[in-house]
C-alpha positions in Angstrom: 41.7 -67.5 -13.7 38.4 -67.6 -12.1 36.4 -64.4 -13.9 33.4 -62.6 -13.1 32.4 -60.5 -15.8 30.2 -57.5 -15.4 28.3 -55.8 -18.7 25.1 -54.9 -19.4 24.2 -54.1 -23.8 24.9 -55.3 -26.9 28.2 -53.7 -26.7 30.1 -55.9 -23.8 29.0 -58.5 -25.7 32.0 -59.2 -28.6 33.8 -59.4 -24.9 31.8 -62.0 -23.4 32.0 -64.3 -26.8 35.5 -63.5 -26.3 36.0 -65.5 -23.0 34.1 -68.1 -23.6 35.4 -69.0 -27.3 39.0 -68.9 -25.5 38.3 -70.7 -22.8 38.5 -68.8 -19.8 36.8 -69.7 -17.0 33.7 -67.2 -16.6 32.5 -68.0 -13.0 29.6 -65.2 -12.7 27.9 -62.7 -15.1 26.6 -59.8 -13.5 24.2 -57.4 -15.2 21.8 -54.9 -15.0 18.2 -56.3 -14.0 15.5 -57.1 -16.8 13.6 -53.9 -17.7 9.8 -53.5 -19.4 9.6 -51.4 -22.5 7.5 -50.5 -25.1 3.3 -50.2 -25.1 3.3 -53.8 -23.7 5.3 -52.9 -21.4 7.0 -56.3 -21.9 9.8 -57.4 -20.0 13.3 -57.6 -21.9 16.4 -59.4 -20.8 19.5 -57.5 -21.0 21.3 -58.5 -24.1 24.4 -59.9 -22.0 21.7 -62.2 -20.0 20.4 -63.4 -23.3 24.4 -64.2 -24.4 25.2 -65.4 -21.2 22.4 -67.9 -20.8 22.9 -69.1 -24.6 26.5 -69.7 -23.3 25.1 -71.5 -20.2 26.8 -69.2 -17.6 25.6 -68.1 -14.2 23.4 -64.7 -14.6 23.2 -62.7 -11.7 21.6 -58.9 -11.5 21.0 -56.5 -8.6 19.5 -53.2 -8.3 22.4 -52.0 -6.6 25.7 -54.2 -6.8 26.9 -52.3 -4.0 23.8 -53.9 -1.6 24.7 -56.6 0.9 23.4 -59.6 -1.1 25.3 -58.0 -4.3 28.7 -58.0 -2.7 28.0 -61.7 -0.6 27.3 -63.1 -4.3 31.0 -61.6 -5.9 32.4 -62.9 -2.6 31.0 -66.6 -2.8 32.6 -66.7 -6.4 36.1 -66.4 -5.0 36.9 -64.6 -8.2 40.4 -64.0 -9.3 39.1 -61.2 -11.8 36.4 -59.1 -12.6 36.1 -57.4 -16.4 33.7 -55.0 -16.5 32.2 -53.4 -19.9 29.4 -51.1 -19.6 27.7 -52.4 -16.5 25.9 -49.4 -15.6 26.8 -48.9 -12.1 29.6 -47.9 -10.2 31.4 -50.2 -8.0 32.3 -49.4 -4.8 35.9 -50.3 -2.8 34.5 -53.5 -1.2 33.8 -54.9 -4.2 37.2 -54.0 -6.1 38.9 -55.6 -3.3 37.4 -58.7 -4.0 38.9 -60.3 -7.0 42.7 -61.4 -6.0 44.2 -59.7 -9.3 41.7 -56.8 -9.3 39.1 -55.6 -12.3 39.5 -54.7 -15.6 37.3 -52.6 -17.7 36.8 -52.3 -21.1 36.3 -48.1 -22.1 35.4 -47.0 -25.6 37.9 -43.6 -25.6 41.8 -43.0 -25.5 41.9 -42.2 -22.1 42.0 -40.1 -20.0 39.8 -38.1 -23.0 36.3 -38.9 -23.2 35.7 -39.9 -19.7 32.1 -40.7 -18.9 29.3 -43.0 -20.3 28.5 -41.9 -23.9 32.2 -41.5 -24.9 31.2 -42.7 -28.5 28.6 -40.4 -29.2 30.5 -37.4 -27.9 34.1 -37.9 -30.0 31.0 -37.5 -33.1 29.6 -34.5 -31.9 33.4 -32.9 -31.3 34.5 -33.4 -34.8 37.2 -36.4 -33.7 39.6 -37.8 -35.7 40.5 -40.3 -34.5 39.3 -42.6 -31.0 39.4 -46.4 -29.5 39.9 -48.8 -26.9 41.4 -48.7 -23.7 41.8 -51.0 -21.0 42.2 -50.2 -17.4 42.4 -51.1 -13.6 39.2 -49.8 -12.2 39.6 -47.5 -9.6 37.0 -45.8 -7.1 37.4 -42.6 -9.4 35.3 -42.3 -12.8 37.2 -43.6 -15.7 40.5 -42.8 -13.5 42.6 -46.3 -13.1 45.6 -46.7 -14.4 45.9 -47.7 -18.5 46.7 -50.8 -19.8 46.5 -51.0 -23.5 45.0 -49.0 -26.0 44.2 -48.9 -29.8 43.5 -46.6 -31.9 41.1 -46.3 -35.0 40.3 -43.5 -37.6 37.0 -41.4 -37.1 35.5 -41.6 -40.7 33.4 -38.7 -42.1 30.1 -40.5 -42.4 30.1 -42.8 -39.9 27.7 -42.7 -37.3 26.8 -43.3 -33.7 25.9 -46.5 -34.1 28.7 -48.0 -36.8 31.3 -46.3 -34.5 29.4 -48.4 -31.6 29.5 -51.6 -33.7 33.4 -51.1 -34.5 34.5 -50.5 -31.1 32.5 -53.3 -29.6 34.7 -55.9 -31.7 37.7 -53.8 -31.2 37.2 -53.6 -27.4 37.0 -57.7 -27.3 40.6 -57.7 -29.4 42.1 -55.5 -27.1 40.8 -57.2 -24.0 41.8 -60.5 -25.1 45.7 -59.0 -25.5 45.2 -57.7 -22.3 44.5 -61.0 -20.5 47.4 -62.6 -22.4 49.5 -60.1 -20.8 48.2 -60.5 -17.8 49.3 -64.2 -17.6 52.7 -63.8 -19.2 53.5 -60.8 -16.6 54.0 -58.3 -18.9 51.2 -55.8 -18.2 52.5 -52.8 -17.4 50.1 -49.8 -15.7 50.5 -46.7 -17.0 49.0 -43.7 -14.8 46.5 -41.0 -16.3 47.2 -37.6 -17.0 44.9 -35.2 -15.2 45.9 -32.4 -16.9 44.7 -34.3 -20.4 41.3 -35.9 -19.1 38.3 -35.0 -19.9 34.9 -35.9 -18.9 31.3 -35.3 -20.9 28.1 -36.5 -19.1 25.3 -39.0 -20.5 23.2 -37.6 -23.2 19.5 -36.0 -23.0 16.6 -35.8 -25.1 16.8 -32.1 -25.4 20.8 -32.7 -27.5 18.3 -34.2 -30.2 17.4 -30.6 -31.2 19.3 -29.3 -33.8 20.7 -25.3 -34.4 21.1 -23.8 -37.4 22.9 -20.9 -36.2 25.6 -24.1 -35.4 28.2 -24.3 -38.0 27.3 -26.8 -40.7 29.8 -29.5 -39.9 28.6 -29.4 -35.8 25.1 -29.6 -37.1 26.1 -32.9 -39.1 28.1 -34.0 -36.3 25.5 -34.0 -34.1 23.1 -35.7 -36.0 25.2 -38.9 -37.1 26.4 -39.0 -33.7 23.0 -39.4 -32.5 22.2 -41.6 -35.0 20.4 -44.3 -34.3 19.8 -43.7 -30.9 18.2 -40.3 -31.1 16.3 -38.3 -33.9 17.7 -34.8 -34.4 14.8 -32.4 -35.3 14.2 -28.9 -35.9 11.3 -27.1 -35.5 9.4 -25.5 -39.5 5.9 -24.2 -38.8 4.8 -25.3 -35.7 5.7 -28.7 -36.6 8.9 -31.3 -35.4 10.6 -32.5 -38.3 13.0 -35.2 -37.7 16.2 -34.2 -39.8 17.8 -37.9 -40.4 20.4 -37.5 -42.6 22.5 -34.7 -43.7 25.3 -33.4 -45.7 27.0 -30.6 -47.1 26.3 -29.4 -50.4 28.9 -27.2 -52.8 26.1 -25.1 -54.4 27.0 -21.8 -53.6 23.7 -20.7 -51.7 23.5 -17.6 -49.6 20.8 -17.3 -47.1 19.7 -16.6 -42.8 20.6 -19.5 -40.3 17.1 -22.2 -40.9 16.1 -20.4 -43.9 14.7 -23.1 -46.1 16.8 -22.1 -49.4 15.8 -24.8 -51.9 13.0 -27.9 -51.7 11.7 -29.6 -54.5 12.1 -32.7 -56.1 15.1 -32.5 -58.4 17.1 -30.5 -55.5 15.8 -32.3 -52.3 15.8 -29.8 -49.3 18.0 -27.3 -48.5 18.8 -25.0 -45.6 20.7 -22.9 -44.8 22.9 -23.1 -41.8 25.7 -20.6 -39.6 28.2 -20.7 -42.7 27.1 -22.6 -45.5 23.8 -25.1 -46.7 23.2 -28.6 -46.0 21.2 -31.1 -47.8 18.5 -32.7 -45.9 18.7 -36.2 -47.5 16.4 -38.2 -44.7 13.6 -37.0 -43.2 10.6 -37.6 -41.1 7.3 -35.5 -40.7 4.7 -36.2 -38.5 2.6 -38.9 -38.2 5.1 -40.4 -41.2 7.6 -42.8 -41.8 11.4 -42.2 -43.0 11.9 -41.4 -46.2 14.1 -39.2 -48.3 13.3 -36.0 -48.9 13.3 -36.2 -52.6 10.2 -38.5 -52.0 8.8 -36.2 -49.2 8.4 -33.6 -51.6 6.7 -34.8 -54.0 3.4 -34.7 -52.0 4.7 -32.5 -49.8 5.5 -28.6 -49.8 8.0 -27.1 -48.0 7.7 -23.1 -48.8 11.5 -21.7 -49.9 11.6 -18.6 -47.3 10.4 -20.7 -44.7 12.5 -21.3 -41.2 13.6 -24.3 -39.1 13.7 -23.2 -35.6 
């Protein structure tokens, strides 16, 4: 099979190494274009252009895939398949009518729950159980084509946004690489989605970052880890933005208002107080400082017990 392969981060790429370690025959890798960042405003590849030149494959990157010159370039690769995995743009008919045996994507949910672009981030924040891998035929819809295969992991109670990311990304290149085994024997089978079961949650904002204490302490947690480490929950104590890193619950029977800071010192870290019971800041950041745990924080720092985080 002649493959294009569409991806964009460091997630699609257990998927690339995939192919190319198996020896499929990757035509065309099609990613999003190179971006500046940071004060230098220094341009940085993609990290699937990086893996794809350092596997000496074709790199090819358009503003808009859907533009002429996008869909003439697919075309000239007279592609039996296309396997997307996080590209970060939506294709449009023309284009999934190119490739003779259609396109595959690679979608970090049990579909059709957690449709949408940050599915990893939002199973944290809803107090999953349990999520994982399934692969699909894209269709013009959002996360909509029929399902292929799927697996399933447990949703640990500490893990975070970013270990969950790591995990799937392998698990997503194991699934994918039954897929295309299937694929060649004939024995895919297409399995349609469940509308009444979907479910879709958009891409995350800055303003999620900010943390409520009238929350419940688990969501509070939740939200936090989930965010973790692509976002820095804070609260607001004096006037101030505090950057609330890590947290957990405590079994200290403490009574106090939602934000009320209830304990902070150095033997007892800080506390607060949240909807239904108190949560140990164990990270923290203040401004114009580094990470550190609160412990440390406090031991040239005050925190006044009475205070509020906002």
């Amino acid at each position: 099979m002649r493959i294009a392969f569409f991806g964009t981060p460091h997630f699609a790429l257990p998927c690339l190494d995939m192919l190319v370690e198996n020896g499929y025959e990757v035509v065309g890798v099609f990613c999003q274009p190179d971006r500046r960042s940071g004060r230098g405003q220094k341009v940085i590849f993609p990290p699937v252009k990086k893996s794809a030149i350092d596997h000496g494959l074709p790199v090819f990157q358009f503003e808009k895939i859907k533009s002429e010159e996008g869909v003439e370039k697919l075309k000239s690769l007279d592609v039996d398949l296309m396997i997307t995995v996080a590209y970060g743009q939506l294709l449009s008919q023309e284009i999934l009518d190119t490739p003779k045996l259609g396109c595959i994507n690679v979608h970090a949910s049990l579909l059709p729950k957690y449709r949408g672009a940050a599915p990893i981030q939002w199973v944290l924040i809803n107090g999953e159980t349990k999520t994982g891998i399934t692969t699909m035929f894209t269709d013009i819809g959002l996360d909509t084509g029929d399902m292929l295969l799927k697996d399933e992991i447990e949703i640990c109670e500490d893990i975070t946004g970013g270990q969950l990311y790591e995990k799937l990304a392998n698990l997503g290149a194991d699934t994918l690489k039954r897929t295309l085994e299937a694929l060649e024997k004939g024995t895919l089978d297409r399995t349609k989605q469940n509308e009444n079961e979907s479910s879709y949650y958009p891409l995350l904002n800055k303003s999620m970052a900010k943390l409520d204490f009238n929350d419940t302490a688990k969501q509070i947690i939740d939200r936090a880890r989930a965010l973790d480490p692509i976002m820095k929950c804070f609260a607001q104590l004096n006037g101030q933005t505090i950057k609330l890193l890590k947290l957990k619950v405590i079994s200290l029977d403490l009574k106090g208002k939602p934000g009320e800071v209830l304990l902070a010192d150095r033997k007892n870290g800080l506390i607060v107080m949240a909807k239904d019971q108190a949560i140990e800041v164990v990270d923290i950041q203040a401004p114009g400082s580094k990470r550190m745990k609160s412990k440390d924080y406090l031991l040239g720092k005050k925190i006044p017990v009475g205070d509020f985080f906002e």
